[in-house]
C-alpha positions, 0 to 999 in steps of 0.5 A: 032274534037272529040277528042278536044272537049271530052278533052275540056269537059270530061277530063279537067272536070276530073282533075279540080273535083279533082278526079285525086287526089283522084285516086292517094292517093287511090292506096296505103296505105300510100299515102291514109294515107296522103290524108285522116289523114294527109291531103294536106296543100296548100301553097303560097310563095317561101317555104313551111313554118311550126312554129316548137315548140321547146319547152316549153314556160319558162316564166310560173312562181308560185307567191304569193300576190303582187310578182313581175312578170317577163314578160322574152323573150323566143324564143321558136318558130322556122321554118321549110322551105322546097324547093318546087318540081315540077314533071310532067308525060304526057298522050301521044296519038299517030296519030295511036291511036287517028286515031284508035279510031275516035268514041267519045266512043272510045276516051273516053275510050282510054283517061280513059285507058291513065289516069289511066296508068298515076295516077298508075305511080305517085302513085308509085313513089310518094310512092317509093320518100316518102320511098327513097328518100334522095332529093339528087339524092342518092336514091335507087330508081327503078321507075325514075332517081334520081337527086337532084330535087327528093322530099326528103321523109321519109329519110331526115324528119326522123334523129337524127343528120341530117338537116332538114326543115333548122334546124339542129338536130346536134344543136337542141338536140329536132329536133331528131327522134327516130331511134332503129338500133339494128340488131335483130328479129322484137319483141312485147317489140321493137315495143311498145318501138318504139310508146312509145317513139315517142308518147306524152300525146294525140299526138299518133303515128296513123300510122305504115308502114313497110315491107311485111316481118316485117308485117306478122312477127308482124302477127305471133306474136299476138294471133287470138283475137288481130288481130284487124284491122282499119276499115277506111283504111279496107274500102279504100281496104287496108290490116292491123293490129292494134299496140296500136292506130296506123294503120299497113300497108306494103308499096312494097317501104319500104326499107327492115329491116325497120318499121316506126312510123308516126303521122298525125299531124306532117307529112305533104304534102305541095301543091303550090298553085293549082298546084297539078295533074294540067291539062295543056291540049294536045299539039302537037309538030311539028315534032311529030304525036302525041299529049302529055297532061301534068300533073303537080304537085307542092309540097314537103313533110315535117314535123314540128315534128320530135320527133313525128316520129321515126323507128326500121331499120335491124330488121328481122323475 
């Protein structure tokens, strides 16, 4: 009875204060990046939806006195859709377990321990899918087998003659990211180049992820004075750099040669509904001696601007 009480209580009261969600953003950098810059966009409906502007408003005009003013159509508004994705991870409790553990204290900790096992696991392969993944079960992913119900990560959001969010950047000359695929040592000039292009006016790139690698090559490459680091993402536990006015981190899951430009505006985490790291409670099946609590989360990751996010990819140190 202990156990289903402290499950009906400290549990569940867990998950629904949103502590869960905050576990699993702060266990990596880029993932915190997306929790605390980017933010989850909670939506409804059968898509996740983006307005995307396509460009600029033609109807402006110059005019003198009483000239005639010509109010023209222009259709510079489009959408971006993404297919919602579901993913599930239980925390199991055998008969044994919940039998060693009879004591509230017990329990207590023995869920803590469970959960904590279960918020690591999503974490990192919430990271390696942002990374890897390619949404059609053609990823070089490690943490879980892939298939076409993978969320689709930075591989598909970032392209210059790729689809996606449903238009396509063969088409739409501005739905292209900068991509830099020059095989060649990592370089201050390549880097800049790289913020530069994906940069406009205010809207900066904020964010750069690479690999360990390229990262302590970009370390090597700076004098001791310009090795600032962002005091936000130092304060969350993270290591990193400053390049011009964006974050550097490393990601384990970044795939090697690569270096990645992002934007906080412009990345995005869409939620459906209130089914993100959503307790659904124990259940025990009858031909199991054991009780499983299932987590889910609904979501996809998505953009509403690609030319805002842009990579340098076979680059060395």
């Amino acid at each position: 009875m202990a156990f289903d009480n402290i499950v009906a209580t400290t549990l569940q009261r867990y998950f629904t204060s949103g502590k869960a969600t905050d576990n699993i953003f702060a266990r990596t950098a880029a993932m915190d990046w997306i929790k605390r810059k980017a933010k989850l966009d909670p939506q409804g409906g059968r898509e996740a939806v983006f307005p995307v502007v396509g460009g600029r408003n033609t109807t402006f005009q110059n005019y003198s006195g009483h000239d005639t003013l010509t109010p023209a159509v222009d259709e510079f508004l489009n959408v971006a859709t993404y297919q919602w994705k579901q993913s599930a991870i239980y925390i199991p409790i055998s008969g044994i377990e919940e039998a060693k553990n009879s004591g509230d204290k017990a329990v207590i900790k023995l869920l803590k321990t469970k959960t904590e096992n279960a918020e690591m696991t999503a974490a990192e392969v919430f990271e390696e899918m942002l990374f890897k993944s390619n949404g059609a079960g053609t990823s070089t992913v490690t943490t879980y087998t892939t298939s076409a119900k993978e969320w689709a990560g930075l591989p598909v959001l970032l392209g210059t003659t790729t689809s996606a969010g449903g238009i396509d950047g063969n088409v739409e000359t501005w739905w292209r990211s900068y991509v830099e695929s020059t095989a060649e040592a990592l370089s201050l000039a390549r880097l800049s180049q790289g913020y530069n292009t994906v940069s406009f006016g205010t809207d900066r790139c904020d964010f750069e992820v690479t690999t360990q690698t390229l990262y302590e090559k970009y370390e090597s490459l700076l004098v001791v004075n310009q090795r600032f680091m962002n005091a936000e993402t130092a304060k969350a536990g993270f290591e990193n750099l400053v390049h011009k006015g964006g974050t550097v981190v490393w990601s384990d899951y970044c795939p090697s040669g690569e270096w990645y430009f992002l934007n906080s505006r412009h990345i995005k985490l869409a939620t459906l509904s209130s089914n993100w790291m959503k307790f659904k409670g124990f259940v025990q099946p009858y031909d199991k001696d054991a009780r499983y609590g299932m987590v889910l989360c609904y979501g996809t990751f998505a953009t509403d601007g690609r030319r805002y996010l842009g990579k340098l990819t076979a680059k060395t140190a």
